[in-house]
GUZAZA-377596 format. One record per residue: residue in three letters; x, y, z of N, C-alpha, C, O in turn. Coordinates in steps of 0.05 Angstrom, whole numbers, plus 5000, padded with zeros to 4 digits. Atoms other than C-alpha are relative to their C-alpha. Example, Ala and Ser with C-alpha at 12.3 -4.5 7.8 and 13.67 -1.06 7.14 Angstrom:
<atoms>
ALA501849765000524649105156501850245000503950245013SER498449764999527349795143498550225014499550445018
</atoms>
This chain:
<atoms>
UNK499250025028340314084421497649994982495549884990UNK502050035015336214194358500549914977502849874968UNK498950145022334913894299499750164976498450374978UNK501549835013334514144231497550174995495350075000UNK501549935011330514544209498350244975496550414973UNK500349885034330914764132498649794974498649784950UNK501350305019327214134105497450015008496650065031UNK502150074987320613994096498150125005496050015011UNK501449814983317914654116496750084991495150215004UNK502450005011311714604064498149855017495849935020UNK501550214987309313954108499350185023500450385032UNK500849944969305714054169501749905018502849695012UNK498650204977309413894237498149865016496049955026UNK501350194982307313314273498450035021499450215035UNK500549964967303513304335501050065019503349985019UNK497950004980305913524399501749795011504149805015UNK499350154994306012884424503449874987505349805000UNK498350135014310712634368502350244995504750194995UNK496549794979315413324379501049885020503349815019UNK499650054964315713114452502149764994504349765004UNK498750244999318112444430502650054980504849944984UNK497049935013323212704379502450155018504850095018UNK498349964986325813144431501749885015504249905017UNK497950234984327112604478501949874982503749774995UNK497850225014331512214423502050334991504450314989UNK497449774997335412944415501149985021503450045020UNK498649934975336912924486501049695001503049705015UNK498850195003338712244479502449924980504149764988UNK498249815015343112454420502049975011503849815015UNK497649744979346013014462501849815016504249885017UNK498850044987348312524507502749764988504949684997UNK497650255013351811994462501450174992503750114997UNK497649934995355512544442501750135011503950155001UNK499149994978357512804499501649795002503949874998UNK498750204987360312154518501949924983503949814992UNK497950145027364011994442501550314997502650284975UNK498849844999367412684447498450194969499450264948UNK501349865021362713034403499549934972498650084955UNK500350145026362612484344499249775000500449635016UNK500550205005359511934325499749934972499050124958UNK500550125021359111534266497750084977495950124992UNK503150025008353211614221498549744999496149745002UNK500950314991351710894226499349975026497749815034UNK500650004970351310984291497150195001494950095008UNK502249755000346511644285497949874982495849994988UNK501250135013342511204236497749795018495349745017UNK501750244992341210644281499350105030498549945047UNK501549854973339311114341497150094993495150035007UNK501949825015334511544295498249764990495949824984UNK502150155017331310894264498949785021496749665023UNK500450384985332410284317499150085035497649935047UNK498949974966333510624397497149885010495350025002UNK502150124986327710214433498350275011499350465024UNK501849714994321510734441501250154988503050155004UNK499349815002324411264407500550034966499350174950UNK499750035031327011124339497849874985496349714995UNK502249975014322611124275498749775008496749735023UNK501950314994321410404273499549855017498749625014UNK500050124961321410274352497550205003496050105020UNK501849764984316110914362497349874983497149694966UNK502550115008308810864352498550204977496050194975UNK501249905016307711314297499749914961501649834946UNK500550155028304411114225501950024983502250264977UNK499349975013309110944177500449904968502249954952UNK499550185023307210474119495850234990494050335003UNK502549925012301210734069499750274995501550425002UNK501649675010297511414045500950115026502250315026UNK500349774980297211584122503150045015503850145036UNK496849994991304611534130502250064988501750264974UNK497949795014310911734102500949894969501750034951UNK499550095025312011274045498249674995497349525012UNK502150175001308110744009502349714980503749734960UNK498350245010311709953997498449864978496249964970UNK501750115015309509453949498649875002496749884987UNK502550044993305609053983498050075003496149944996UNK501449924996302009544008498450204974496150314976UNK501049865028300709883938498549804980497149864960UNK502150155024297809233905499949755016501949715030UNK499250194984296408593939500549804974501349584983UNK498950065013297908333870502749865010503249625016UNK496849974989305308423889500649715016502249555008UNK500150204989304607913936499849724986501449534984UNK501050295015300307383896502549974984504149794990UNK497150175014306107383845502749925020504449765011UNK498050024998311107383888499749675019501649575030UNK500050214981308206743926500049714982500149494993UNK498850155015309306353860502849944997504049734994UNK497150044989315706483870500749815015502049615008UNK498850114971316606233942498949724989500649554984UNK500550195013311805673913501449764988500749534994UNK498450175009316905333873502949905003504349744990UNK497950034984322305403917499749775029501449635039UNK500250094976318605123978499849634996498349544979UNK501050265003319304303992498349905025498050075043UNK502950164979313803824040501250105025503550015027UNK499449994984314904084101502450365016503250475036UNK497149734997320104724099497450265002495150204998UNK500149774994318205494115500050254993502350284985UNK499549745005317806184102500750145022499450145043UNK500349794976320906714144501050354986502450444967UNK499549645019320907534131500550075029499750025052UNK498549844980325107964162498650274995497750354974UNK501649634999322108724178497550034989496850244978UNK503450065012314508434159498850275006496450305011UNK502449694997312909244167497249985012496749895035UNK503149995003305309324161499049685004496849625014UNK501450354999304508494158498950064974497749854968UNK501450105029301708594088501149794984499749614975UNK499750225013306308184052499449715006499049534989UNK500450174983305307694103497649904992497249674984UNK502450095006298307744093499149904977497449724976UNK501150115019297607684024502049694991501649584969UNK498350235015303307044018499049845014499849615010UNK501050224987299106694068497349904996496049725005UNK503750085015292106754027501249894974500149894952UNK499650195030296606373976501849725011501749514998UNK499450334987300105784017500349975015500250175029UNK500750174985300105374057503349815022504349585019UNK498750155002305605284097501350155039500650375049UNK498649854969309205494173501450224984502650184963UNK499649765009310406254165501350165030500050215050UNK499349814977315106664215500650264990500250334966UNK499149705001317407354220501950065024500850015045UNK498349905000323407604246499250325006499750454986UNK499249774999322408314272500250155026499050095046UNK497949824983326508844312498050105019497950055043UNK501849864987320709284328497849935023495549885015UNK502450084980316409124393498350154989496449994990UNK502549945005311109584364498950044968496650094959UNK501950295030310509294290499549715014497749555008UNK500950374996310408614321497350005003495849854991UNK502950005001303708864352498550054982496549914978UNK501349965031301109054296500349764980498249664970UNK499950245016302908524256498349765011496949624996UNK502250104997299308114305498050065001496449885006UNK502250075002294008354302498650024979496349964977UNK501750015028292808484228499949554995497949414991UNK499150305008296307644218497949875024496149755012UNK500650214987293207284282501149745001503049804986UNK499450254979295206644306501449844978502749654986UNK499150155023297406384235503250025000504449824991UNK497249934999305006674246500650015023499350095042UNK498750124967310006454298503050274993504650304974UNK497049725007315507154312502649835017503049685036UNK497550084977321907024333501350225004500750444992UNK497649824989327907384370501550074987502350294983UNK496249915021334007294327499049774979496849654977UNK500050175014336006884271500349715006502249605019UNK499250424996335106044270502450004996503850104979UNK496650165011341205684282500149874965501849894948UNK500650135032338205294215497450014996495549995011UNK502949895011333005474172499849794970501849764957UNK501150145024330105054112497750124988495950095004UNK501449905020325405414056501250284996503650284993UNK500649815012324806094038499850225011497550295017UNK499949724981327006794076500150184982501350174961UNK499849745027325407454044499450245017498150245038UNK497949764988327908114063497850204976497950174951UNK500749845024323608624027499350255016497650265033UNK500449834992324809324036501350055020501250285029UNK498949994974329209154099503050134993504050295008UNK496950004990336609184078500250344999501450445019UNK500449725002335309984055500550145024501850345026UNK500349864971334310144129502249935015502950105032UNK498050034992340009784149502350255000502650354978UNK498049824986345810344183501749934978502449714970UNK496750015022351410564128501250195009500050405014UNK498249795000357110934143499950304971498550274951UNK500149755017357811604100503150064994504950015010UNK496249915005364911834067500150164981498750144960UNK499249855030367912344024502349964994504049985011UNK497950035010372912203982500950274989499850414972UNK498649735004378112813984502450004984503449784984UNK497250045007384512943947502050005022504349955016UNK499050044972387112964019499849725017500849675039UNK500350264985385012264034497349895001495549984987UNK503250165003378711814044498850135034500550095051UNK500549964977374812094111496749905004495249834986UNK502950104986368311894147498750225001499850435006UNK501749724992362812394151498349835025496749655022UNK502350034988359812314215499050235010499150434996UNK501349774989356212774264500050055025500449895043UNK498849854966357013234324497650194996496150234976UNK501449764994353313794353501050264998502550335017UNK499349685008354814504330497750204999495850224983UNK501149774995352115114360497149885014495149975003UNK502650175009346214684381499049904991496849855002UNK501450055015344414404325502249704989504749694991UNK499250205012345813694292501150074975499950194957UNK499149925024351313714241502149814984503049645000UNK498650115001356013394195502350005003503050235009UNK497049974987363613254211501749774990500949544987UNK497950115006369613004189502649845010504349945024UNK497950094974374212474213501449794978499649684964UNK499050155011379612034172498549675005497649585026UNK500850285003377411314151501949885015504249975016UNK497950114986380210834197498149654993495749594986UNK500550214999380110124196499549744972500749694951UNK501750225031375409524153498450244989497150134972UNK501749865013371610154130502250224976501850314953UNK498049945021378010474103500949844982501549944961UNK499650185019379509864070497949944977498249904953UNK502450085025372609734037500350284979500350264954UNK499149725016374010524015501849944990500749814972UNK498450055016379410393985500349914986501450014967UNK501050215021377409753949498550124978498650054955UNK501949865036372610203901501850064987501450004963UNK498549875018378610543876498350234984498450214960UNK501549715004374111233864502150155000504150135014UNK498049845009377411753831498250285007496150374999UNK501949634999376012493862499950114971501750104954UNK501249815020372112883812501950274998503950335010UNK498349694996374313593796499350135013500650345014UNK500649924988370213773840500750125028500050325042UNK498149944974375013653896498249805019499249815041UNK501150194981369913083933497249894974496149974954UNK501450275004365612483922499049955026500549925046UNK501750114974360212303973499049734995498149714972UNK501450245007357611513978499649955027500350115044UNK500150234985355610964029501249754995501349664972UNK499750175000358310414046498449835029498049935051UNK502150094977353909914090502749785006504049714987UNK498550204996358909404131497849745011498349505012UNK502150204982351909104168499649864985500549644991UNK501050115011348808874112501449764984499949604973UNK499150185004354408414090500349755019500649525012UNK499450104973355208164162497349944995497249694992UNK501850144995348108064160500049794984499849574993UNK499950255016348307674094501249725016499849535024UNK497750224990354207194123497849885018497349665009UNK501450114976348907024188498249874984497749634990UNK502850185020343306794135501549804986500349584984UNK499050195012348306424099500949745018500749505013UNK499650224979350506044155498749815011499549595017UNK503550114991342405914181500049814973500649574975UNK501350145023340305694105501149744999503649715000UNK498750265000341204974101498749904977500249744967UNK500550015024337304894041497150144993495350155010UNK501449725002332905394012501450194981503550154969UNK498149795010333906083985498250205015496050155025UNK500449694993333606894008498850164967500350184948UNK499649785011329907373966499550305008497650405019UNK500349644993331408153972499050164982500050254961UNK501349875017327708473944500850365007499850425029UNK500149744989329509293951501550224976502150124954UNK498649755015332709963916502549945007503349855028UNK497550015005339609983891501449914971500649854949UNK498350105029344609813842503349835006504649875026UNK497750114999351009343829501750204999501250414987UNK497649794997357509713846500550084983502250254991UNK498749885015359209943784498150304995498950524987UNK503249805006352110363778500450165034500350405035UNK500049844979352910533854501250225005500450435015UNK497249804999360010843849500050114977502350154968UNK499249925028359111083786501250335008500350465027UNK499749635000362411863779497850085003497350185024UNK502349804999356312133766498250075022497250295027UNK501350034975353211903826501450135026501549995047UNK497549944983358312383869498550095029500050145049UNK500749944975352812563925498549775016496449825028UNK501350194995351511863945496949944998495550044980UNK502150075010345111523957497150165026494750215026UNK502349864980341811824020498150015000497850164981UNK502349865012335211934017497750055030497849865045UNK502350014978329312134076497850064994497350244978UNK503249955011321612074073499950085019501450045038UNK501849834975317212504115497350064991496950294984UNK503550025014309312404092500250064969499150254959UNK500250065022310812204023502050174984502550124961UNK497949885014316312714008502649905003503449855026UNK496950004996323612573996502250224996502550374977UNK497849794995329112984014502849965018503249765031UNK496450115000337013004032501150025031503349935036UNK499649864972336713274113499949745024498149715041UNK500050234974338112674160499750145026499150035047UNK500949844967337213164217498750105005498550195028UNK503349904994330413394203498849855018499449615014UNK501550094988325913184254501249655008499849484998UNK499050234989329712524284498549895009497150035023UNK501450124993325711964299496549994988494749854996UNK502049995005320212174259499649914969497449874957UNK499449895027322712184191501049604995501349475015UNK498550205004325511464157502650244978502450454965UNK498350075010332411414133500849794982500249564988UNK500250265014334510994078503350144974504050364966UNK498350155015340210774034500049894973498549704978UNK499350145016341310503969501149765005502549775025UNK498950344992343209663969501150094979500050214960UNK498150145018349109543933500449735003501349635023UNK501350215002347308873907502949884996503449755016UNK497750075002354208673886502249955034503749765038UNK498750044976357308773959497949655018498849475033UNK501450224980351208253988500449734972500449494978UNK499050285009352807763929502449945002502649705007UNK498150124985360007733945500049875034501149665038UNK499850094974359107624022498049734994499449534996UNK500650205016354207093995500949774989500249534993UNK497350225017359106733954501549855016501949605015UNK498950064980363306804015499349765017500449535019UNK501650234983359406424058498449764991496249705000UNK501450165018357405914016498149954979497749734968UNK503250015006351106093983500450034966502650114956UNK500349915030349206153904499650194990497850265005UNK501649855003347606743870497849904982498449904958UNK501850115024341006423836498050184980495950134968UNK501449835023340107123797499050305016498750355040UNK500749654998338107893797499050054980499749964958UNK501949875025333508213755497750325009496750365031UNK501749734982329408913765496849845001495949654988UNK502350034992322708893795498149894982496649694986UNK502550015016318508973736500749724982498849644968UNK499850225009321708333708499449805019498549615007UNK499850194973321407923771496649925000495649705003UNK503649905000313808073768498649914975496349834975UNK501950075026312007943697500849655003499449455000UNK498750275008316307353699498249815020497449615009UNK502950114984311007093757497350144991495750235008UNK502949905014305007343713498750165017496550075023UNK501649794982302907913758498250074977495850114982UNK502149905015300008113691497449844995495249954998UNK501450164999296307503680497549965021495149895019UNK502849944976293407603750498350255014497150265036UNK501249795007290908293732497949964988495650034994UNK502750045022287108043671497749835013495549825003UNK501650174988283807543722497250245012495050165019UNK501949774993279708243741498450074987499150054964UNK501349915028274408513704499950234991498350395003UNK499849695012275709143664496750225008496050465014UNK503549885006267909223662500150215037499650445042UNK499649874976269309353741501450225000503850205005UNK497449724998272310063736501349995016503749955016UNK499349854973271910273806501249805018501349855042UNK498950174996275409593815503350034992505450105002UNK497350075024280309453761501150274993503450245001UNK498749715003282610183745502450045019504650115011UNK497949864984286110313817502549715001504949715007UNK498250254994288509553814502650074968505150064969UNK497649975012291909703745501350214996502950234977UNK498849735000293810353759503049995022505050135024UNK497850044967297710033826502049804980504449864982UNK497450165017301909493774501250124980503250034970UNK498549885025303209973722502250175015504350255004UNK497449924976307210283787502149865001504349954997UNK498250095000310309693797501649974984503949934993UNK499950085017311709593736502750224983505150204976UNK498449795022313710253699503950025009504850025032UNK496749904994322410403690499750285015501550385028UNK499049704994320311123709498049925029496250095033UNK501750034979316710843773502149855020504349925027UNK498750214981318910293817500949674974501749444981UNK500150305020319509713759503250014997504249795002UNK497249984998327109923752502050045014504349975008UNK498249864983329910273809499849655017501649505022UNK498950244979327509643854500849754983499749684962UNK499950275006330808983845499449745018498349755040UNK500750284982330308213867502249804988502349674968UNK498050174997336607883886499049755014497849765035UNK500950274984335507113903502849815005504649714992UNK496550164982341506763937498849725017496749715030UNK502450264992339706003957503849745004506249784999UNK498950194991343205343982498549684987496149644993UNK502050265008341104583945498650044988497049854987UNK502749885025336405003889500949954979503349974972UNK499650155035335704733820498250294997496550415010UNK501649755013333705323779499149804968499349574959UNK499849705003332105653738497350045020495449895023UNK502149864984327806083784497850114992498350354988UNK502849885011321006273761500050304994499350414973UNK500549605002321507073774503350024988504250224998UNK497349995010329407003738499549784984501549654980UNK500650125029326606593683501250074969501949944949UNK499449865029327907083633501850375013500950435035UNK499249794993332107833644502549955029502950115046UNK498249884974337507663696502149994991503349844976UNK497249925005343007983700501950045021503250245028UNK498050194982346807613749502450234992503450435003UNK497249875009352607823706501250205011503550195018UNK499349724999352408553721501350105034502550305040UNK499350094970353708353799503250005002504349945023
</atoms>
């Protein structure tokens, strides 16, 4: 079986090595669907292509955070980013309590929230070959774990993770609500159609989306990422979660306009719409609908203690303040440093698209980075 290949075609292809290794997760593919009668889920095809031990993106050993890799996060674009955001955790954390991050990527955030306190620091991640990496940029200062604590006290933060989390795919037809997943046709990885069944026809249904004139409507719906919420809510015993990632409250997600969902794939700094380009090499990613993880939230006991976009979350912890701490006179300093926050920063950059949802248990607010701009409400 092959995979696409109409995407992308400006980039160079990878190494052999890293063909070799995409092939094997085609023939690994091939065989799941073989066995599911020629269909699987896309949630499923998601968390093969991103998670399958050795093989998928974030299980394989090839670069994927920074310039030399396919897309660049915020930590890794300013260590700024960090410093403010460890004022944050700062005034959340009490004598004795914790930080833990789930999907610590590269270890950068890690690194820069631990040259600002002072405090037991874990990590949570999936990948056997980020973990090595992470130790060896972090060293001996961070303790990883397996799964989630039965109970956790301080401060867990999710940044950049829920995006990657596996969403089902659907079009809404005048014929009915159906699943898009995927099969093999002619050789080649493709999409496919199968009626909504189940809790995923029900959450479909719950939008109440009205087919366009178009005759279809494409979205995601993620079922993991509420299920995961509920498990943190259960751990947090007092504390809070912040998520920090891309997306919008349900009304902005499902909007009409938005009729070809949120999809999106990097491949060395480019984005484009082909989930079947190069498998295992490529990330996958999602839109967070922030509204679905503050209901399950609610659900499970927890507060919503606020939402606000990036570039507020950030001022509101004086990222600018600890810009001016630089010296202009330093060009070849200060130039790329405020060239990297006016990133964070800008609506037509990352300052609007990403947000920072904080969900907490026993927290007196108001919250430092939701000081000023949240719009809880809009949830």
């Amino acid at each position: 079986m092959k995979a696409s290949d109409t995407t992308a075609r400006a980039v160079a292809l990878p190494e052999d090595a890293a063909l070799a290794a995409s092939r094997r997760l085609l023939e690994r593919l091939a065989a799941e669907l073989a066995a599911k009668a020629n269909w699987i889920s896309f949630a499923r095809y998601m968390e093969l292509v991103l998670h399958e031990p050795g093989l998928g993106y974030y299980a394989a050993g090839a670069r994927k955070f920074g310039a030399g890799g396919d897309f660049v996060t915020a930590p890794e674009l300013s260590p700024l980013f960090g410093r403010a955001l460890a004022r944050q955790v700062a005034q959340l954390l009490q004598p004795g309590e914790a930080v833990l991050e789930f999907g610590a990527g590269s270890g950068a955030l890690a690194e820069q929230l631990l040259g600002e306190l002072r405090c037991p620091y874990f990590i949570l991640e999936t990948s056997a070959e980020l973990r090595e990496r992470q130790r060896r940029r972090l060293g001996p200062g961070v303790q990883w774990l397996e799964r989630m604590p039965q109970r956790f006290r301080g401060v867990m933060l999710a940044n950049e993770v829920l995006d990657a989390m596996p969403v089902h795919a659907l079009a809404w037809r005048a014929d009915g609500i159906f699943e898009r997943g995927v099969c093999a046709n002619e050789g080649r990885l493709a999409w496919s159609l199968r009626p909504a069944e189940g809790a995923l026809l029900e959450a479909a249904r719950a939008l109440a989306i009205q087919v366009p004139p178009s005759g279809s409507y494409e979205s995601e719906i993620s079922l993991i990422a509420p299920t995961w919420i509920r498990l943190v809510a259960r751990a947090l015993e007092r504390g809070a979660i912040l998520i920090s990632d891309y997306g919008f409250p349900a009304p902005e997600y499902y909007h009409p306009q938005r009729s070809v969902g949120t999809l999106a794939c990097h491949y060395r700094h480019r984005a484009h719409g082909d989930p079947f380009y190069l498998p295992g090499l490529q990330d996958i990613t999602a839109h967070v609908d922030f509204s679905a993880l503050a209901r399950a939230a609610t659900a499970g006991g927890l507060e919503v203690l606020g939402y606000a976009s990036q570039a507020q979350f950030l001022i509101n912890c004086s990222i600018t303040d600890l810009l001016q701490q630089k010296d202009p006179a330093d060009t070849k300093r200060y130039l790329p440093a405020a060239s990297a926050v006016h990133k964070l920063l800008a609506p037509s950059e990352m300052g609007e698209l990403f947000k920072f949802l904080a969900l907490g248990r026993g927290v007196e607010g108001p919250l430092l980075g939701l000081s000023r701009g949240d719009r809880a409400h809009a949830l």
